[in-house]
N, C-alpha and C positions, 0 to 999 in steps of 0.2 A: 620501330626502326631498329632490328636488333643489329644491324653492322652499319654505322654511323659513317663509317671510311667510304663504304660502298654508296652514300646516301650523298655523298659530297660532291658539288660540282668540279668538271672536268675544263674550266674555263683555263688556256693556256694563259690568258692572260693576266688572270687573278692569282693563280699563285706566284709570277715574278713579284706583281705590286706587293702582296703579302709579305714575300719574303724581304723586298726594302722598305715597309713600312718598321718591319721586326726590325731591322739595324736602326732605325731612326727613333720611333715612340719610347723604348724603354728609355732611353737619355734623357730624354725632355726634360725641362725642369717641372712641367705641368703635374702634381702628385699625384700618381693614379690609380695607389692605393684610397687616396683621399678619397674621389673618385668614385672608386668603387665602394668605399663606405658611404659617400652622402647616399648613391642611389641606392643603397640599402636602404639607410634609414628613410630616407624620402617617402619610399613604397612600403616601408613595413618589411621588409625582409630582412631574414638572419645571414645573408650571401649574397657577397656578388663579386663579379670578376671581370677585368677587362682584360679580351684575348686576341691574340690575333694567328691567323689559319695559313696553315702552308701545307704543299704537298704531305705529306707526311704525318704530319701532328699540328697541334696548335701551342702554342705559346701563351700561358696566363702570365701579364705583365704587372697590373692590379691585381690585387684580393681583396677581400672584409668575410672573414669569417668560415673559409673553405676548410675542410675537413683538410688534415695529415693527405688521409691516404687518399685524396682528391689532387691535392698539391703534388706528391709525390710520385704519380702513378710515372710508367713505363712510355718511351716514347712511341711512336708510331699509333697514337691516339687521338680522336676527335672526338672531343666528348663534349665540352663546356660549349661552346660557340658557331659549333659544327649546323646543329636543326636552324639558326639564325641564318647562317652563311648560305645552308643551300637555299631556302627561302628566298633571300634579299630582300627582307620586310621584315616590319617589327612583327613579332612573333609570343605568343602566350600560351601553357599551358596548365590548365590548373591542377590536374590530376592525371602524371602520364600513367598510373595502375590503370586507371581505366579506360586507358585507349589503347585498340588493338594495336596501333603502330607503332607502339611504345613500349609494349607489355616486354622484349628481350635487349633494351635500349642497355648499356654497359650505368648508363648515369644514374639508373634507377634499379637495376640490378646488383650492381657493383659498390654504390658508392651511395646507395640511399637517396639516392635526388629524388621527389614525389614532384616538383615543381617548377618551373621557371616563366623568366617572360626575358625578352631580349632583343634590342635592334642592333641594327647591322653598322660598323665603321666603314667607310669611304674615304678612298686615296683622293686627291686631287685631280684622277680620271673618273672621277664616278666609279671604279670597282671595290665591291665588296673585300675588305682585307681582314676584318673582325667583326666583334660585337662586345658591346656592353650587356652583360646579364645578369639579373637578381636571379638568386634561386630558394628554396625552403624545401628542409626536406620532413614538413607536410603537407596537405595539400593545399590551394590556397587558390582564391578566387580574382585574378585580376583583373584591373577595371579600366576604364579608356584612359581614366587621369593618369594611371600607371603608367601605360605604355608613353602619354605624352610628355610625362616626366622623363625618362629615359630619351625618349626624344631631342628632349631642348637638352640634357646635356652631352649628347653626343654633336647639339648642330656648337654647341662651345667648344668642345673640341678641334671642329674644323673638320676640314679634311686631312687626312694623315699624309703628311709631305714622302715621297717614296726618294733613296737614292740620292741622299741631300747630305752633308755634313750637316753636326750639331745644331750651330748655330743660324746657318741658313734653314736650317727647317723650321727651327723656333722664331724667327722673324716672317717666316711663309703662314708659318701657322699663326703667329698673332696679329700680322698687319706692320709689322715693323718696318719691315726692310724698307722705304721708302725713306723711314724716320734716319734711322742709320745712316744711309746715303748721304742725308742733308747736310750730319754735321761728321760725318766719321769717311765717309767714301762708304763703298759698296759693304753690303752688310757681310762680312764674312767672321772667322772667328777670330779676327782680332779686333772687328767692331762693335761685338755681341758682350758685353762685358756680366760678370756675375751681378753686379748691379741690376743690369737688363734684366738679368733671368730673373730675380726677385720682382723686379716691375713686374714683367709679364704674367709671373705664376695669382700675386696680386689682382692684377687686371683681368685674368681669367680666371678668378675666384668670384669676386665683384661682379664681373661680366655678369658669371652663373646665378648667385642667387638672386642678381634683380629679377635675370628673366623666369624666375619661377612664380609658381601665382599660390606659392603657400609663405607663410610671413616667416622671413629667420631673423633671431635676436642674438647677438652673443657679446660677454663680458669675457674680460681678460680675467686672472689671476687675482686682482684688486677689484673685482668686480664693480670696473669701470668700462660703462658702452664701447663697441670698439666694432658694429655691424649694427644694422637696423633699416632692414632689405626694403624696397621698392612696392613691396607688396605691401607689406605689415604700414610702410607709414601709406599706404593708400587706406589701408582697413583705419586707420587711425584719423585720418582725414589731416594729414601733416605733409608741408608742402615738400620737391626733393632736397632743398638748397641744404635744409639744417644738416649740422653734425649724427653723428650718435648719438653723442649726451644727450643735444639740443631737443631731439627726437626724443629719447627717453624722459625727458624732464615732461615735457610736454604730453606726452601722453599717460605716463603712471599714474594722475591722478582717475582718471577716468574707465579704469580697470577696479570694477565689482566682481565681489562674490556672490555667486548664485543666487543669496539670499538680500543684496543688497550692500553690505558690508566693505569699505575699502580694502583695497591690496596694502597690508605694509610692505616695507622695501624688504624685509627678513621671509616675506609670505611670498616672492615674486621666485618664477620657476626655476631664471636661470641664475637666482644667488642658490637656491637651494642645491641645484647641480653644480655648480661650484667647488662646495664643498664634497663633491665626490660621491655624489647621491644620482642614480634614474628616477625622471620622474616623468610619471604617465597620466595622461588625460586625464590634467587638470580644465578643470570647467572655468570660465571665467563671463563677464559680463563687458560687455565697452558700452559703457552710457557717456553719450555724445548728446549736448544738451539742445533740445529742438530735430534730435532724429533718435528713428525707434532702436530701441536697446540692439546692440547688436553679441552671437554669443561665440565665443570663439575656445578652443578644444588645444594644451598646450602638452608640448612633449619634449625632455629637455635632460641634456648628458654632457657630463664630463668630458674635457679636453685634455687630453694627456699628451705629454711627448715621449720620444722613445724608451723612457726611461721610466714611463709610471708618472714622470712628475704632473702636478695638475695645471693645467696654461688659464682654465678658464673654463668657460660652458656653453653651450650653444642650444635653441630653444627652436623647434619650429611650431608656428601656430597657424592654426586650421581656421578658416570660417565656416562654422557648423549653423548658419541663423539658419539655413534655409532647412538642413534637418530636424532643430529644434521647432520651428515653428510647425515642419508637417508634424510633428511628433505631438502640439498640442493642441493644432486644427483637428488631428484627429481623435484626441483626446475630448474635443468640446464638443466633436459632432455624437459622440460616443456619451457623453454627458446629457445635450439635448435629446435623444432618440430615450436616454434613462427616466428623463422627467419625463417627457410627450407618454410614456407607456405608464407611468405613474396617478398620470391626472385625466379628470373628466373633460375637464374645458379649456377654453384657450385661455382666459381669464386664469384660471387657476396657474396653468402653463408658463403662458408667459411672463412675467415675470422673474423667475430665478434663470431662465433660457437668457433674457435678454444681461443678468449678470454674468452668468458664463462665456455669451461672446464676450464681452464688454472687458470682462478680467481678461482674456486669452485673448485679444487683441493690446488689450491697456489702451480703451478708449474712454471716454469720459462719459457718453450720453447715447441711450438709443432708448428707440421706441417703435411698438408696433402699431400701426393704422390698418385698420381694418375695412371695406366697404360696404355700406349703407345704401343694397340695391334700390329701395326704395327713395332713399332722398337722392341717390346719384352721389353723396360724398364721401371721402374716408374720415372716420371716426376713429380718436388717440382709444387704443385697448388697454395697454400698460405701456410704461416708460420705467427703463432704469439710469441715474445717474452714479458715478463713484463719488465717494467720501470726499466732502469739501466742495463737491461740485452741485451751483443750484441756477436751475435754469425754468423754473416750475412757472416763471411770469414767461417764459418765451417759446412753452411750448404749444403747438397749434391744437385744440381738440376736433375740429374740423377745418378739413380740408377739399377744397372743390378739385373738378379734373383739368388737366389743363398746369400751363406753369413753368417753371424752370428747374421745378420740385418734386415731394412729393407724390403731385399730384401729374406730374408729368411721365413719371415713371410706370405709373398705375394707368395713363393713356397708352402708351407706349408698349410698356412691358418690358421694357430694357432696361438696366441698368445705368449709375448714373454716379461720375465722379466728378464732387467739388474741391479741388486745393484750397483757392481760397476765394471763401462766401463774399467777401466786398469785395472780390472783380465785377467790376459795372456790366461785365457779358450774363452774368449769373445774375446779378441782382437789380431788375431790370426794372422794379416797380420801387415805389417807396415804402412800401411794407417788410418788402424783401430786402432792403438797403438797410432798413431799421434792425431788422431782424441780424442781418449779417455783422453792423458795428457791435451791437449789443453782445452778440457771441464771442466775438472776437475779441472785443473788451473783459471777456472771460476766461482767456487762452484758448478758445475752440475758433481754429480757421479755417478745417476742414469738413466734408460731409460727405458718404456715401449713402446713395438708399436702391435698393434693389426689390424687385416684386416679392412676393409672395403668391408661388402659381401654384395650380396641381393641372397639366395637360393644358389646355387652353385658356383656360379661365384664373384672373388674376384676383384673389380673394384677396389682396391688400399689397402695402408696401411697409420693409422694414430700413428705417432709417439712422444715421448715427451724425453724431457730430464727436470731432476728436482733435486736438492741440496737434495734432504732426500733418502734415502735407505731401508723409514721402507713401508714392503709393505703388505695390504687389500687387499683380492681378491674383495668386496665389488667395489675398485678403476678400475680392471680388467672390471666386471659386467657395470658401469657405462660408461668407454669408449667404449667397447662392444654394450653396447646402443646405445650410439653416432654415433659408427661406423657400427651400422645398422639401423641406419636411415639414413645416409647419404648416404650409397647402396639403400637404395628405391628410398631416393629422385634422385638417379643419376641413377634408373631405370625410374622412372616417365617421368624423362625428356628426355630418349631416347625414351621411347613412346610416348612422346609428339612431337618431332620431328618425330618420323616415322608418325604419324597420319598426323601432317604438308606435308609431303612430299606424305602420300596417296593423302589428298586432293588436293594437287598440281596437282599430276596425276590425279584422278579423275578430278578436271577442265579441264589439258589438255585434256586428254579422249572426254569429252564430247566438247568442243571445236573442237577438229578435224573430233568427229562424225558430229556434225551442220554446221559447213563449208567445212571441206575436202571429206567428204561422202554422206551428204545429197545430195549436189549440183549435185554432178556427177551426185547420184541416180534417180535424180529429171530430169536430163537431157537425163538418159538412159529409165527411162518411158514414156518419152516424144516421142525419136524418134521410138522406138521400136513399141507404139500404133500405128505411122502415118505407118510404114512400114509395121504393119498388115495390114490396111486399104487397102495399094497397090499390095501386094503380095497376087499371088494366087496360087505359085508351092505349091503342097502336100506337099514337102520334107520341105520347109520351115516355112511353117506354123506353123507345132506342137513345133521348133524352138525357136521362136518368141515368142509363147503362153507362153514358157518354161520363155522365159528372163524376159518378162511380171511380170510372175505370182511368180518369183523367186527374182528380185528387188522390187516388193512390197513387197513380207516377208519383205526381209532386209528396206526398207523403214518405215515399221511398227516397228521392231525391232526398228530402231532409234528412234520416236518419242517416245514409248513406253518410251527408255531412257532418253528422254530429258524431258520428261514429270514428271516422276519419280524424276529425279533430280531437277526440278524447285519446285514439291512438296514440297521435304525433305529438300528443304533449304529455302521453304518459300516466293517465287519467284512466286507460282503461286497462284492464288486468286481464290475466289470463288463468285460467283452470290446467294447468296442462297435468294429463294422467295418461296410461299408457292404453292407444289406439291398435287398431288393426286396419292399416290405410286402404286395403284391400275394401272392408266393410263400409268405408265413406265414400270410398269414389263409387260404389256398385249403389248407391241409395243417390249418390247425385246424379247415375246415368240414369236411374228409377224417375226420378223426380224430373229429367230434363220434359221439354216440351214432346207432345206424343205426334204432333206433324213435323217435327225438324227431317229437315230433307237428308242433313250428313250422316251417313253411317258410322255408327261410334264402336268403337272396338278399345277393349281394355285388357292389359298385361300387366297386374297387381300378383306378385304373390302373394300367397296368404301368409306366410311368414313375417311379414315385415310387419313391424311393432315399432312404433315411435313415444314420445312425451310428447302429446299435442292436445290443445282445447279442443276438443272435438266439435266443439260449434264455430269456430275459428277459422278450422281448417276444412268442414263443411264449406264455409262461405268462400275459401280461397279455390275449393275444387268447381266449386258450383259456378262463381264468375270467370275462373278459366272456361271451363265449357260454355257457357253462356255466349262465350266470346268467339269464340270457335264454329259455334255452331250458326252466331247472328253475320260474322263474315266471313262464312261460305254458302250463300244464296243461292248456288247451284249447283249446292249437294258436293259429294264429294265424301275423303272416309276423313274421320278423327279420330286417334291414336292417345290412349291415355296408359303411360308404361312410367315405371319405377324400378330399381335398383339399389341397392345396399351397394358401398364400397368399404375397404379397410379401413379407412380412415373415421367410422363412425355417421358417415354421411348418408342420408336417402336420399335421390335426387328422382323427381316425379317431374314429366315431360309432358306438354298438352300440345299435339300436333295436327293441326290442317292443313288438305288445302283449296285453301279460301284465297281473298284475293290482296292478303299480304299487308305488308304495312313498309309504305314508301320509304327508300332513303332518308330525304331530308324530315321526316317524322319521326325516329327511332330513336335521336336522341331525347324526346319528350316523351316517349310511349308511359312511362309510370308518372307524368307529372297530369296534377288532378285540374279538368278541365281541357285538356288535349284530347282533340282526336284528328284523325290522320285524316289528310286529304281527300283521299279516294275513299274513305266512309262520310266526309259532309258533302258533297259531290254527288251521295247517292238517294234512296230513300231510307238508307239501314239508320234508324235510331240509336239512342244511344245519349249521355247527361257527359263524360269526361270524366267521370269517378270513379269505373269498376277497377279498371286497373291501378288507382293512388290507392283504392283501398283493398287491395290484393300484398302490393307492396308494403303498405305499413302493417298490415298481417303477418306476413312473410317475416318483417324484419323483428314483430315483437316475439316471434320465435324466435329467434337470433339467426336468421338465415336470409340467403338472398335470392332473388329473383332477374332470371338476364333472359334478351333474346336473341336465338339464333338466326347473325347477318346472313348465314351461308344457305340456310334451310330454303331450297323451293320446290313447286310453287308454294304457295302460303304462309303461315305462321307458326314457328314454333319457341314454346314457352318454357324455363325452363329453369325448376323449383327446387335449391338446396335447403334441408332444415337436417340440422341435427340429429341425434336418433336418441340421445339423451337432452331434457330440458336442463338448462344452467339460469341459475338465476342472479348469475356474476354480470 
């Protein structure tokens, strides 16, 4: 906004109201310097100013803290109030550097402003005649509480009476005039007495800090109560009638330190500003006995009058419970996620989990039940209680489904909040009645228990018992947390045990393949060759050829598997020495079958020299082509080419086309045991292996294996390996 004059509205009828608000507000007796320092300090700012806008210029009536050459600048300027005024709505900026409509503004050019926030004053017509506005000149992020702050003390200001003498304005603006009337005649300025004023400015002091929702405390000079706001004795639980003192007496004892520790009266924020000191967010504690600790953030300054001299101090206080408490909800879920990665079991687990909520709540007892798919009940896992507290005769070790419990949470899946256990709605059997006086007779009258899910499945319920009744859904949210990360972790680890118990079987597996199967295999190849040798009936013959030719599959099939397996688990090594890939792919087009129907065509230079096991990478040329040549049945060409790049890389290509390899098959083409639709659909054979053991070949190079979506018709393969072996 670099010409603010120019940005101004042109409402004929706001700048007369302006102009007789300007003869009326500055007289008030209402201080608006004051004014404009509470709504500094209110929001945290080093400025603020209460202005009001006319043709021409604006008028700063209030200040707190404005520069000299802010204060003193030239007239025919709109600077302070002006981006409020055209607006007509509360208005914030946190950063005008970085807004282009900002970037040649006089307020941030001229005079350093980097910030403001600001609502608009109203005459008694509803028109914009001013604004109240904090400013900082760095940047600063405001928040909705800001702006509603500013708010409520411009709706105590009223509206700005326009065109009124002194004293009629000040009865329009406080509600008076009516009072005046009663016992004086018409409120004019001989009915309006300096007495008045001082009420009034009073009653609009009063007015102001009740309706604020941050606590103010203030001491005189003899640091004797003499304020102690509408807010603060709510946070106190103090009813409105008492005095100050009254209210003070009553609540100082119940102000701790962080740690526990009482306030002396020499330790309290507003004797220390008293004496002429700022003092900044102090922590304090409110233990209110039968409700949970509440924490509250104190900020607290000197009263001086015109002279320096000191009148007293003034303190506002925050209720921070709801930031401390996320600050250690999230601290505990940050704690549990540390143990759960810590430990094997939930046994192990739970326990020090269940003291961490327990401390970061300050409840007295919880425990995890677990369930018992088998019997159908939940089973006690662990339990924690805190010091002093023993409830070990009243906890349940099994629990059925069903209830008002528990066990009813664990049917359900919902959550589940008790105030108090001997309400006859909750304790509805005699066990449960037993159960509830028994607790209760221990200071615990409340209960919450919440599942323990992961997805659908409810693997238990975590439940608590604890002396307070006041209940946060916040409180719900966090053991919710809890109680779903404990579902993962007690999914995790039944996947970690089935994985255990695959690999078990897979070792058995292959164990019984290489002793119980090979052997025989080994023994039936054996005799079955010699009895070819000897037989020469016809009938037996083809027989023979048959058992031959049908336990070498399965013989192949096994090594295939054991080979594969020594692979992936790193069992089998590699010879790698420097090849000429040109000389392996030419001995496996040699070697291919002499009826294959595809035409095989190969583009090796002979240059190309790798670090490769040459029996290795034999078997990875040999099952590429194998494959190539088994799924294109109807002939066709096959293309075996290779290339050197900069980068150190050979990439060797095996291309047909054959009849492809489906869509929804390609993301399993290397998983061993796959094979694609349209080869088990046909008569082409085939075990699901050649390709899992091409890829763990591939990869004990240290290279990979992908296939091209794009390639058609057919299949193409397509093989990075290094050109030097690393054995990093």
């Amino acid at each position: 906004m670099p010409d603010t004059n120019a940005g101004m509205p042109k409402s004929p009828s706001r700048l007369p109201a302006g102009a007789g608000a300007r003869r009326v507000l500055p007289t008030m007796s209402v201080p608006l310097d004051a004014v404009a320092r509470m709504a500094a300090r209110l929001v945290r700012a080093p400025m603020a100013v209460v202005s009001l806008v006319g043709r021409s210029d604006e008028q700063l009536l209030g200040v707190f803290g404005l520069p000299e050459a802010l204060t003193a600048r030239g007239a025919g300027e709109h600077l302070v109030c002006a981006n409020v005024v055209s607006v007509g709505a509360p208005l914030a900026m946190a950063n005008m550097a970085a807004a282009a409509e900002f970037a040649e503004d006089p307020l941030l050019t001229r005079h350093g402003i980097r910030a403001f926030a600001g609502v608009p004053l109203r005459d008694d017509q509803d028109r914009q005649v001013g604004a109240l506005t904090v400013l900082d000149d760095k940047p600063h992020t405001w928040t909705d509480g800001d702006l509603a702050t500013l708010v409520e003390i411009t709706e105590m200001l009223g509206p700005i009476p326009v065109d009124a003498d002194l004293d009629t304005a000040m009865a329009t603006l406080t509600g008076l005039a009516h009072a005046g009337a009663d016992h004086h005649g018409p409120a004019t300025t001989a009915t309006v007495s300096a007495a008045m004023h001082a009420d009034v400015q009073a009653g609009f002091i009063t007015a102001l800090l009740d309706s604020l929702q941050v606590g103010v405390f203030a001491v005189d000079a003899h640091q004797r109560p003499v304020l102690f706001n509408r807010a603060l004795r709510h946070f106190f639980r103090l009813p409105d009638h008492l005095t100050p003192a009254q209210a003070m007496a009553g609540g100082h004892h119940q102000v701790r330190h962080p740690d526990g520790r009482p306030y002396t009266t020499d330790e309290l924020s507003t004797v220390r500003a008293s004496k002429g000191r700022s003092i900044r967010d102090v922590e304090a504690i409110l233990r209110i006995p039968g409700l949970p600790d509440r924490h509250m953030l104190t900020n607290a300054e000197p009263i001086r009058d015109a002279d320096g001299r000191l009148l007293g101090a003034v303190a506002a206080i925050q209720d921070v419970t709801e930031r401390r408490r996320r600050e250690r909800f999230r601290d505990c879920e940050l704690q549990v996620a540390k143990i759960l990665n810590g430990c094997d079991t939930i046994t192990e687990a739970a326990p020090p989990i269940l003291r961490t909520v327990g401390e970061t709540l300050n409840w007295q007892h919880l425990a995890l039940l677990l369930a018992d798919d088998v019997a159908d009940v939940l089973r006690l896992t662990a339990y924690w209680s805190a010091p002093g507290i023993h409830v070990d005769d009243l906890v349940a070790h099994v629990v059925p489904r069903g209830g008002t419990g528990p066990g009813h949470v664990w049917d359900t899946g919902q959550p589940l909040w008790l105030p108090d256990l001997t309400n006859p709605e909750f304790a509805v059997t005699e066990q449960a009645r037993a159960f509830a006086h028994a607790a209760a007779q221990r200071g615990l009258h409340a209960s919450m228990a919440v599942p323990v899910p992961d997805g659908d499945t409810i693997f238990g319920v975590l439940v608590s018992l604890s002396s307070t009744a006041e209940y946060d859904v916040s409180i719900t949210w966090l053991l919710a947390g809890v109680a779903a990360q404990l579902g993962q972790f007690l999914t995790h680890r039944r996947n970690i045990e089935l994985q255990q118990q695959l690999a078990h079987a897979k070792d058995d597996f292959l164990t019984l393949v290489s002793h119980e199967m090979r052997t025989p295999l080994t023994s039936i190849i054996s005799y079955s060759t010699v009895l070819a040798e000897e037989i020469t009936d016809p009938e037996l013959v083809p027989m023979l050829s048959a058992i031959i030719r049908n336990t070498g599959a399965l013989q192949t099939i096994i090594n295939e598997l054991l080979d594969l397996a020594g692979l992936e688990s790193g069992h089998a090594s590699l010879r790698p020495r420097p090849v000429h890939l040109s000389d392996v792919v030419d001995a496996a087009v040699v070697g291919a079958p002499p009826d294959a129907r595809p035409r095989i065509h190969t583009g090796i230079p002979s240059t190309l020299i790798l670090d490769a096991d040459p029996h290795r990478l034999r078997q990875i040329i040999d099952q590429l082509l194998s494959n190539a040549i088994k799924y294109s049945p109807n002939g066709g060409d096959i293309h075996i080419s290779a290339h050197h790049n900069d980068t150190g890389v050979i990439e060797l290509t095996v291309t047909d086309t054959g009849i492809g390899i489906p869509v929804d098959d390609r993301a399993h083409l290397f998983t061993r045991f796959h094979r694609a639709g349209n080869a088990r659909h046909t008569a082409i054979g085939g075990n699901g292996l050649g390709l899992a053991l091409v890829r763990a070949l591939v990869h004990a190079h240290n290279g990979t294996i992908t296939h091209d979506p794009d390639h058609q018709p057919g299949t193409r393969i397509i093989v990075r390996l290094p050109q030097h072996h690393s054995t990093s």
